[in-house]
C-alpha positions as CSV (number, residue, x, y, z in Angstrom):
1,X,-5.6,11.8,0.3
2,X,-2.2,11.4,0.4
3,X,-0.3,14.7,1.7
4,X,3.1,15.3,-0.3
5,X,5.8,18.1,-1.0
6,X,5.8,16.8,-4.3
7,X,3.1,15.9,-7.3
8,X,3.3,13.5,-10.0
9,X,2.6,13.6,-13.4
10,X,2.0,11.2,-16.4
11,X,3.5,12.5,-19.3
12,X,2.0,10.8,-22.5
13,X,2.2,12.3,-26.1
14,X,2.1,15.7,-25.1
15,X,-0.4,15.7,-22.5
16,X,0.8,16.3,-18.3
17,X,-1.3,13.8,-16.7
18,X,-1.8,14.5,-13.1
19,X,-1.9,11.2,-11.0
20,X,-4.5,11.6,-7.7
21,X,-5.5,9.3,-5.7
22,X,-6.1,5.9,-7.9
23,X,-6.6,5.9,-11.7
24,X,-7.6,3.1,-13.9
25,X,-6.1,2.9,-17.5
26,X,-7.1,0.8,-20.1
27,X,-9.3,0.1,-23.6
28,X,-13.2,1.0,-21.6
29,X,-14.8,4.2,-21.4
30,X,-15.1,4.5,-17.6
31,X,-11.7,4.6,-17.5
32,X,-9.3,7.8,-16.1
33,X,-7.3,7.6,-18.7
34,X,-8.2,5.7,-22.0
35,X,-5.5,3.4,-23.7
36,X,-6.7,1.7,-27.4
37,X,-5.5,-0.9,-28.7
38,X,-5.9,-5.0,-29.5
39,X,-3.5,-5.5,-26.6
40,X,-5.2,-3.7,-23.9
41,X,-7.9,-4.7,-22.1
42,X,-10.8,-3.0,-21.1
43,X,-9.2,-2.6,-17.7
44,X,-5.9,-3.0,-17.7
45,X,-3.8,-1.2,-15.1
46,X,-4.4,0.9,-11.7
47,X,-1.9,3.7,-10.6
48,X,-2.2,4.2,-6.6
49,X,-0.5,7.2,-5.4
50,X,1.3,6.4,-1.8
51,X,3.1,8.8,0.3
52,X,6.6,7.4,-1.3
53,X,5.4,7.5,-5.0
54,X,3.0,6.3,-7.7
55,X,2.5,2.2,-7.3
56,X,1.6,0.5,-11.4
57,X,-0.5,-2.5,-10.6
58,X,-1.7,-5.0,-13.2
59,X,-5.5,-5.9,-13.6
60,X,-6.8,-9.4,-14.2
61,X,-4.4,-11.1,-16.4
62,X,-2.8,-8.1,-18.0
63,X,0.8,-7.3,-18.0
64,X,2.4,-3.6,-18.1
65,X,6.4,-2.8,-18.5
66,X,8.6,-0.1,-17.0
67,X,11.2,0.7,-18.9
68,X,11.1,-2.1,-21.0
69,X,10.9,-5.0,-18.7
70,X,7.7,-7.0,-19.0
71,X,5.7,-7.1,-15.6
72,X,2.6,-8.7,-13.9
73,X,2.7,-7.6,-10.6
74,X,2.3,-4.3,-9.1
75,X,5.6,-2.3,-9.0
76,X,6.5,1.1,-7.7
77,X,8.0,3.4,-10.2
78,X,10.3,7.1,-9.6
79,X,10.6,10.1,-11.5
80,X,11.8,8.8,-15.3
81,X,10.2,5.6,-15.7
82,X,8.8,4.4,-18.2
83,X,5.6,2.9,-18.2
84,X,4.2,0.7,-20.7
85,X,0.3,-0.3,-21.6
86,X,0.0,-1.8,-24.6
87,X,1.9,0.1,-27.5
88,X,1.2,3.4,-25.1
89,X,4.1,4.9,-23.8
90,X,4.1,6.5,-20.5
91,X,6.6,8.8,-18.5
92,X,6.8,9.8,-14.5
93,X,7.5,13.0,-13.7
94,X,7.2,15.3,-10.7
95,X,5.9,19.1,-10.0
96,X,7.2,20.6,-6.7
97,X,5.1,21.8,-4.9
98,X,6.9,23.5,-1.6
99,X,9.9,24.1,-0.7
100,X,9.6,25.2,3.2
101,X,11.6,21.6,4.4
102,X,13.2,20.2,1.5
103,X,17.1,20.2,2.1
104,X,19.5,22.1,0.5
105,X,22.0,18.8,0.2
106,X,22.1,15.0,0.9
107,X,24.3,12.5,2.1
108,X,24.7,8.8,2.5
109,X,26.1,7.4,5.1
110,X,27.6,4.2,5.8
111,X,27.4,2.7,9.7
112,X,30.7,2.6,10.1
113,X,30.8,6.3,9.7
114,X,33.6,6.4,6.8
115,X,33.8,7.3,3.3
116,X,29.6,9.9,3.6
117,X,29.1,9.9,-0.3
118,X,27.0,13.1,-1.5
119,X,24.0,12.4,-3.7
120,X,23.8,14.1,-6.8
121,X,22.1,13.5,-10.0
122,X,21.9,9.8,-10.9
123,X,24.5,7.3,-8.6
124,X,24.5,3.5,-8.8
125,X,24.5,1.4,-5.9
126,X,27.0,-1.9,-6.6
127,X,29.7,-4.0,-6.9
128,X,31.3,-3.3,-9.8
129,X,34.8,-1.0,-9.4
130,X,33.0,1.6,-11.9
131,X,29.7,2.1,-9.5
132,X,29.1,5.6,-8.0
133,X,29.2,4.0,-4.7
134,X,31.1,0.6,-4.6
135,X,30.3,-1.9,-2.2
136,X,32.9,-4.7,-2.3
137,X,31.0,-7.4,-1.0
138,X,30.0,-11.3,-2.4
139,X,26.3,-10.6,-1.6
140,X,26.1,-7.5,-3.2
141,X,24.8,-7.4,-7.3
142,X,27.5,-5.6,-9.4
143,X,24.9,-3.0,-10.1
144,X,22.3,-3.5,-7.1
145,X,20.6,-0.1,-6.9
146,X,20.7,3.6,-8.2
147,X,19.9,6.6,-6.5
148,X,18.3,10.0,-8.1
149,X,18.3,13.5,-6.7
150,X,16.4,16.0,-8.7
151,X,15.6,19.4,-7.6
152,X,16.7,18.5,-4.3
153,X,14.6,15.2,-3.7
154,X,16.1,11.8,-3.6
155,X,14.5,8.5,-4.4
156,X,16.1,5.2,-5.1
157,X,15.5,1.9,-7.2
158,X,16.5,-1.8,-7.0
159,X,18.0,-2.9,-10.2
160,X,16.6,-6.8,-10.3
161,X,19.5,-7.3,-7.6
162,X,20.0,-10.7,-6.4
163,X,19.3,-9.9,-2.7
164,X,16.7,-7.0,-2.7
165,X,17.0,-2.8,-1.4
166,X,15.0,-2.1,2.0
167,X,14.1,1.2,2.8
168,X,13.8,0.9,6.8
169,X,13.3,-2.8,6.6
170,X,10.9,-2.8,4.3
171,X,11.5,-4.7,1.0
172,X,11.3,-2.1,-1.7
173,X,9.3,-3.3,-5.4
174,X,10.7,-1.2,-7.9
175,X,11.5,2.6,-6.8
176,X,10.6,4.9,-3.8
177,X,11.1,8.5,-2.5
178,X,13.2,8.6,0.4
179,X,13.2,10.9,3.0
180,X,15.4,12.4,5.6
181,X,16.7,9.6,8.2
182,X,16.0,7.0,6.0
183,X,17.8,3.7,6.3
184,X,18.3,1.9,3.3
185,X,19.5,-1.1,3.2
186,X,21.4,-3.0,0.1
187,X,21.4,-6.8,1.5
188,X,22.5,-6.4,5.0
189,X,25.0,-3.3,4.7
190,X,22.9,-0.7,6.2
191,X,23.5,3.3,5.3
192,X,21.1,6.4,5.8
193,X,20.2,9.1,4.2
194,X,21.1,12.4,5.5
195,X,19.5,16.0,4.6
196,X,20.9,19.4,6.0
197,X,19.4,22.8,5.7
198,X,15.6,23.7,5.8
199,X,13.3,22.7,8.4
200,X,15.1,19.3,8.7
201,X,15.8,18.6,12.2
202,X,19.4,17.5,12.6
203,X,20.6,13.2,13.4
204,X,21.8,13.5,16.8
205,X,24.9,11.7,17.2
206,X,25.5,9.4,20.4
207,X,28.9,7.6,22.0
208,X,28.6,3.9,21.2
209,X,30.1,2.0,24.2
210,X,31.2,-0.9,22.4
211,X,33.2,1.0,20.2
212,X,34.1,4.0,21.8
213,X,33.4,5.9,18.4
214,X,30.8,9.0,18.1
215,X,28.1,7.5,15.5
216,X,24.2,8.0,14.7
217,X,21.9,6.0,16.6
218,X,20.7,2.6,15.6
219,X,16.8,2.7,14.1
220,X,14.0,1.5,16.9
221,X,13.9,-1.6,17.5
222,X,10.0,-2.5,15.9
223,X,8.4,-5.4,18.4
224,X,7.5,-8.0,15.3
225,X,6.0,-10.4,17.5
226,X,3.8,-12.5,15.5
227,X,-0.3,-12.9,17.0
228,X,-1.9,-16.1,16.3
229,X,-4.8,-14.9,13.9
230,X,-8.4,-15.6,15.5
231,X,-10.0,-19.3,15.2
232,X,-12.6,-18.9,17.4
233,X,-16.1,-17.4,16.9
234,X,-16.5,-13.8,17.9
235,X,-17.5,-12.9,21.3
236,X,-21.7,-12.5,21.7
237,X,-21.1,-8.8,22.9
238,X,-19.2,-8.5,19.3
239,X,-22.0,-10.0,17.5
240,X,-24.1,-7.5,19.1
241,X,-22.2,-5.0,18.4
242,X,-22.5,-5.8,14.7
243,X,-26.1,-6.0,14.5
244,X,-25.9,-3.6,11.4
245,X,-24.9,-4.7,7.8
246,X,-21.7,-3.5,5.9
247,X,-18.2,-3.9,6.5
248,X,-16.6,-3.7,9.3
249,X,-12.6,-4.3,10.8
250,X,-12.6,-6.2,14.4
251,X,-9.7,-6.3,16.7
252,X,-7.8,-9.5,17.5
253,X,-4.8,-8.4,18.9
254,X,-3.4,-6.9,22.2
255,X,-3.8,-3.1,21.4
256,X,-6.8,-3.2,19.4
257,X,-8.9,-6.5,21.1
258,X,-12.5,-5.6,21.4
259,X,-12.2,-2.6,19.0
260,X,-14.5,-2.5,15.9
261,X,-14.5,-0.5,12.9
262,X,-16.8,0.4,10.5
263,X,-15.6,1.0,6.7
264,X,-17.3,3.3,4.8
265,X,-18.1,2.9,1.2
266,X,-15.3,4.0,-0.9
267,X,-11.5,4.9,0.3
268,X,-10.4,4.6,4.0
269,X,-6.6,5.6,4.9
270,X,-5.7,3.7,7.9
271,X,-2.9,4.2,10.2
272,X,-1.5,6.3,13.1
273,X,-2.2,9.6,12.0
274,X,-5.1,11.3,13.3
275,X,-6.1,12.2,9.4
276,X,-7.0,8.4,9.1
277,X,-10.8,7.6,8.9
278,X,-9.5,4.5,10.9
279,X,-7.2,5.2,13.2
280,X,-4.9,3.1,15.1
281,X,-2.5,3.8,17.3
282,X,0.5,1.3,17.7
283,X,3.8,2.2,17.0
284,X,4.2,-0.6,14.7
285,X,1.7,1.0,12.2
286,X,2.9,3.8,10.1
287,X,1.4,7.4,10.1
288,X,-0.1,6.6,6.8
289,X,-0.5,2.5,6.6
290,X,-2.6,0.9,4.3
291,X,-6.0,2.4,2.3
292,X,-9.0,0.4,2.2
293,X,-11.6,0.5,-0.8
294,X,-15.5,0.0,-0.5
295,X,-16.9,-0.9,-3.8
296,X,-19.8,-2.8,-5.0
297,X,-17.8,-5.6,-7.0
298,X,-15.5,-6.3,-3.5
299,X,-13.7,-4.7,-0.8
300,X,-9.7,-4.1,-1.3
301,X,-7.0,-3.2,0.7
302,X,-3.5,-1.9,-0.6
303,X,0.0,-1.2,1.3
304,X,1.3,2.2,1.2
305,X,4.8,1.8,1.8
306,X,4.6,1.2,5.4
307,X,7.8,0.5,7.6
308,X,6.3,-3.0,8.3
309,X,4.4,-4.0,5.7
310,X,0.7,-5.0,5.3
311,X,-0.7,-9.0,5.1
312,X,-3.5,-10.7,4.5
313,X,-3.9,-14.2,5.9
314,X,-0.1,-14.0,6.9
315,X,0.9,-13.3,2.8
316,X,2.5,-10.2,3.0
317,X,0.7,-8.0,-0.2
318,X,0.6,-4.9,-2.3
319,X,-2.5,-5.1,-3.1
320,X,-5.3,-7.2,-2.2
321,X,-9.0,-8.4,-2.1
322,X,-10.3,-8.9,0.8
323,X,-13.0,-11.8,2.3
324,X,-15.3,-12.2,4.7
325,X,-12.9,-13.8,7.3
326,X,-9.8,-12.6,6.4
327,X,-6.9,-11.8,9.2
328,X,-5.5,-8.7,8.3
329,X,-1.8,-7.5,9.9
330,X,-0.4,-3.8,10.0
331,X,2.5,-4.1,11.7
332,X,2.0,-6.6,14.6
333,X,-1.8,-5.8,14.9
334,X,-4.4,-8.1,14.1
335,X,-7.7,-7.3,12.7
336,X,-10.5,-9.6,11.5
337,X,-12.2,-8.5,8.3
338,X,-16.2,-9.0,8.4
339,X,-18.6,-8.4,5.4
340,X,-21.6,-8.6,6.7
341,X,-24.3,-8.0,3.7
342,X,-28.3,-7.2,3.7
343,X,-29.8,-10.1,5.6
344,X,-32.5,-12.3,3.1
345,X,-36.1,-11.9,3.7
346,X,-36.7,-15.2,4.8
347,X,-35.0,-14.5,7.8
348,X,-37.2,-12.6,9.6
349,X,-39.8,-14.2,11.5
350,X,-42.8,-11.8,10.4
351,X,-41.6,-12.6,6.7
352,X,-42.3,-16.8,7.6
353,X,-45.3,-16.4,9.0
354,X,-46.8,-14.0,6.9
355,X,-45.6,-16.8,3.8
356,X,-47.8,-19.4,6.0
357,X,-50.3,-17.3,6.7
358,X,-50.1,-16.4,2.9
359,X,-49.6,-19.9,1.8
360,X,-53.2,-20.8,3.7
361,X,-54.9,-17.9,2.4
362,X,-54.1,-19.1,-0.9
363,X,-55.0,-22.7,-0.6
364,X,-58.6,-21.4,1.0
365,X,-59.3,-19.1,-1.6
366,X,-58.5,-22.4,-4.0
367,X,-61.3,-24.5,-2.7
368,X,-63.9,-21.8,-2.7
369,X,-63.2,-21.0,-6.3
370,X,-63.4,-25.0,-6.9
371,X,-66.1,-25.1,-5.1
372,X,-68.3,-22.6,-7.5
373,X,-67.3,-24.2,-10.2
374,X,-68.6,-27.4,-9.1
375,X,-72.0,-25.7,-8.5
């Protein structure tokens, strides 16, 4: 369950949509939401709601557009966009739903400390002499990003820029909320986002003794030390430990070495909070990391929006199946992914010899059978 000030909706025709958790769309009946149409398959898009925003992400071969841009992998979308499945139509829009810590006005500012640029409405990020907030530099697109404040929440959006948007070092696909403290990054010029009144604590300023001017403190530092991913067989006291079937997460790195956990069937948050059903405590994983689906066609794991990223196999992903094998990193932990399914009959020794002892039992009964019919 993802925990949010906010709630999103899918407007379509004149239905409000609400989107929980992950929803499927597309042409079959089991479906959350039902698209027809030649051009849609029978599953043809999943919506996965992460702590920053709804995430659009393409099934099988299937390709969806967001405000008219054609797109085959998963995206995150804002408040506005429009989504496309077939000759559907879809819009995002959000609900509020408290206002106890939202701020009463927002502020970018630059690291230099010079020329704080309110947010309002609809800015754009760029270049170009007529952008909201000009950035004359080589390496920066002429329109490279736009911000959006409505009802006193602010999210931003790459525009296809040549050099990417992070959002606290994290490479941003599409649109994301942002929230107080925020660093955002267009190429390499860093600014952060700024909220004052509520129950947002204020950005402590500091002295920096290089420069000998009064400016916010620099983000943590994040170790990203990389971990060699585990060649070796497991340990015999690991093996025993996973005596039972299912699936299970093992750990291969420094803070989590020796640690196994189970995954339940169906969705398992994972990350530093202690509302995870896996928990993992390591600075370098976010409150709310990654999410983890049990299903009987496969096992999954998807990125929500976490500071440093998610990867499988050292292939940083969205979203992701996941094998019997497979390293998985959050952050600079390393887990091993085991699926460990219902062991075959054959391989228990009272199932062999009771198929010999069967096996001779059958052959006897043979010959005695011939044997009256001889007579």
């Amino acid at each position: 369950m993802i925990h949010t000030d906010v709630s999103y909706l899918l407007y379509w025709d004149d239905d409000a949509i609400p989107i929980t958790g992950n929803m499927t769309l597309g042409n079959h009946l089991d479906n959350d939401i039902i698209v027809g149409g030649e051009d849609v398959n029978d599953f043809h898009a999943r919506i996965d709601l992460t702590e920053r925003g709804p995430v659009v992400i393409p099934l099988g071969d299937s390709t969806i557009s967001v405000n008219g841009q054609e797109r085959s992998k998963p995206l995150q979308v804002i408040i506005g966009d429009v989504v496309g499945v077939g000759q559907a139509t879809m819009q995002i829009g959000v609900e509020v739903e408290s206002r106890e810590a939202q701020a009463e006005n927002w502020t970018l500012h630059p690291d230099d400390g010079d020329n704080v640029f309110p947010i309002h409405g609809e800015l754009i990020v760029g270049r170009a002499e007529t952008a909201d907030i000009n950035i004359p530099k080589e390496h920066i697109s002429r329109n490279h990003a736009r911000l959006v404040e409505h009802d006193h929440f602010v999210w931003i959006q790459d525009l296809n820029s040549a050099n990417g948007t992070r959002i606290n070092n994290s490479l941003l696909h599409g649109g994301a909320r942002l929230f107080h403290g925020d660093y955002v990054y267009f190429d390499k010029e860093r600014y952060q986002l700024i909220g004052k009144g509520g129950d947002l604590t204020p950005i402590q300023s500091f002295v920096d003794p290089l420069r000998g001017t009064t400016s916010r403190p620099p983000p943590k530092q994040v170790d990203t030390t990389e971990f060699s991913a585990v060649e070796e067989p497991l340990s015999t006291t690991t093996q025993l430990r996973l005596s039972e079937t299912g699936a299970f997460l093992i750990g291969s790195s420094e803070s989590v070495d020796g640690k196994v956990f189970r995954i339940g069937l169906g969705e398992s948050l994972v990350g530093r909070g202690a509302h995870c059903n896996i928990i993992i405590s390591d600075a370098t994983v976010s409150h709310e990391h990654a999410q983890i689906k049990v299903r009987p066609e496969g096992v999954s794991v998807t990125n929500l929006m976490s500071t440093n990223g998610t990867k499988v196999n050292g292939v940083e992903v969205t979203s992701a199946k996941l094998e019997d094998g497979d390293v998985l990193r959050l952050g600079r932990v390393s887990l091993v992914f085991k699926d460990i399914p219902l062991p075959r009959m054959e391989s228990y020794p009272w199932y062999r010899r009771a198929s010999v002892w069967m096996a001779g039992g059958a052959a006897a009964l043979g010959l005695v059978l011939l044997g009256m019919w001889i007579i």
